[in-house]
N, C-alpha and C positions, 0 to 999 in steps of 0.2 A: 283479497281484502274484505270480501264484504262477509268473514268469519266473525267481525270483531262488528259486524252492526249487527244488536239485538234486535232478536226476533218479537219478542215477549217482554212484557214487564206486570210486578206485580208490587202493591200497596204492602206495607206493614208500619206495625206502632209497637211502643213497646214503654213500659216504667222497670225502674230498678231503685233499690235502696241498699246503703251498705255503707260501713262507717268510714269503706274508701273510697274515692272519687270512682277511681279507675274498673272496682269490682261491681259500683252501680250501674259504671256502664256497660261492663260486662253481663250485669241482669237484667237490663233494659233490651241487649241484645239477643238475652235466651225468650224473652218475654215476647218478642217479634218474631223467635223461633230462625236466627239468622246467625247464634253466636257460634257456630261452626265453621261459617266462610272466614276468607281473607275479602276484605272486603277494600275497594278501588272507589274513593269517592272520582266521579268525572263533574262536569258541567252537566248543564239542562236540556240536551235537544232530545226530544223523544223522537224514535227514529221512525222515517214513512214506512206507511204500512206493518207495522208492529203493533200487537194486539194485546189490548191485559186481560191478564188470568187472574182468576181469585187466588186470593195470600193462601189458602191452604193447601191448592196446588200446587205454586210456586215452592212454599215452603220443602214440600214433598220430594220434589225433585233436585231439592238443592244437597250438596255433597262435601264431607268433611275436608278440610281444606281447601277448597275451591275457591279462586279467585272469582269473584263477584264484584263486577261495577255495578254504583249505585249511586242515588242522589241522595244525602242525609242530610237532616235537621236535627240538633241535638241541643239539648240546654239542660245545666247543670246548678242545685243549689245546695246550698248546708245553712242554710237560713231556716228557720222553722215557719210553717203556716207560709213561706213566698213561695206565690204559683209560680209557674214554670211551663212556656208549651211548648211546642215543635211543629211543624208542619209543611205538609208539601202540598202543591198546585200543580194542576195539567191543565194546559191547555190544548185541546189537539181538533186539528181540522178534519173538516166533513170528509173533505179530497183526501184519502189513503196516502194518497202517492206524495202528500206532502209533510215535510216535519213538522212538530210542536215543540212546546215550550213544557219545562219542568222548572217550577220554582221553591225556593224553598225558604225557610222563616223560623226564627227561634226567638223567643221572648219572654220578658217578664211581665206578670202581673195580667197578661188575657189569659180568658178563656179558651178553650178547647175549638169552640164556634168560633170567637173573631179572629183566633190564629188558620183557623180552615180557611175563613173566608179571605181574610188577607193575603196568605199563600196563593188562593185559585185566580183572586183581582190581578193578583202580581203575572202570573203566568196570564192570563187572559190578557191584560195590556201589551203584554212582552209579545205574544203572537198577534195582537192584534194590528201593532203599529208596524209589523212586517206584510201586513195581507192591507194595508190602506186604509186603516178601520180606524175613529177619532171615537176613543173612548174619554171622558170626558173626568179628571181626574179629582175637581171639586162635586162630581155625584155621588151619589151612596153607591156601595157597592150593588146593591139589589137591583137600583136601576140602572147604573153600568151595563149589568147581567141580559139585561130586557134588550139594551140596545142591540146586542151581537146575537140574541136568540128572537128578535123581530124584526126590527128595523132592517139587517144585514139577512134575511131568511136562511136562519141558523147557520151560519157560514163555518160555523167552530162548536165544541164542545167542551165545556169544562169541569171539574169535580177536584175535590181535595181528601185530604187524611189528618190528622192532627193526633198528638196526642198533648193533655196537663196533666200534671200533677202540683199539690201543695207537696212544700219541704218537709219533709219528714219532723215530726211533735219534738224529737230528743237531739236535731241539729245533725243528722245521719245525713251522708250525701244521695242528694234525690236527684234521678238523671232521666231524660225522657226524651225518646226519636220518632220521627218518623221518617221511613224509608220509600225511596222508589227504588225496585232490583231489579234492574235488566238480567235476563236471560239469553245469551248467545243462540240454542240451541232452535229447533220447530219443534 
């Protein structure tokens, strides 16, 4: 059984434009360098002891057809000028040996930054309230961040990925992901 718990994960982003819904998303997926896989969205747990690799590693190793589970965020417009963003959150503890959190977020009208940062807040809480940790949900995110990297003496680590884009000027369908892609293999 433990063939199917990823070893590896790596971040990617990606935009696409096209006057079909479905071929944006298909350039959003070349644009992340992932539109070859079969791709498996799962839930959030990133797996203990599992380490990320930079995207263009990842990318590297990945194989035509290959089923690939992953954690996706995607958001789609045909609106002109409306932003559009994506994004994922990790959360993951100091301790190896134990799981994290992967969150994900798609929206209208943020930025690139408050979709990052919402995504990581969102996985941060999610693992937080597992390890006994009172993140405090009427604080800024910033200071949120301070409590579990001082107060808690770094008990977790978190980071995100995001991608926006505005709708394409001529009403063209604009599509935009960001990915977590576990890896099976070492």
């Amino acid at each position: 059984m433990d063939k199917l718990i990823p070893k590896r994960m790596f971040f990617t982003k990606g935009v696409g434009c096209h006057r079909d819904k479905l071929q944006s998303f298909e350039l959003a997926l070349r644009s992340a360098g992932v539109e070859k896989c079969n791709l498996v969205s799962v839930s959030s747990i990133f797996p203990p002891e599992a380490r990320i690799i930079p995207q263009q590693q990842g990318v590297a190793e990945l194989k035509a057809g290959q089923i690939t589970f992953v954690v996706m965020a995607r958001e789609s417009t045909n609106e002109p000028n409306r932003l559009v963003s994506a994004a994922i959150g990790l959360a993951q503890p100091k301790n190896k040996k134990q799981y994290g959190y992967i969150s994900e977020h798609h929206a209208y009208g943020e930025t690139q930054k408050k979709s990052a940062d919402y995504a990581e807040d969102l996985a941060a809480q999610m693992l937080a309230s597992t390890m006994g940790i009172e993140l405090d949900p009427d604080m800024a995110w910033d200071e949120r961040k301070k409590v579990y990297k001082v107060d808690q003496k770094n008990v977790f680590v978190s980071r995100s990925i995001a991608q926006s884009a505005k709708g394409h000027k001529d009403g063209l369908w604009t599509t935009v992901i960001a990915i977590a892609v576990f890896l099976l293999n070492d």
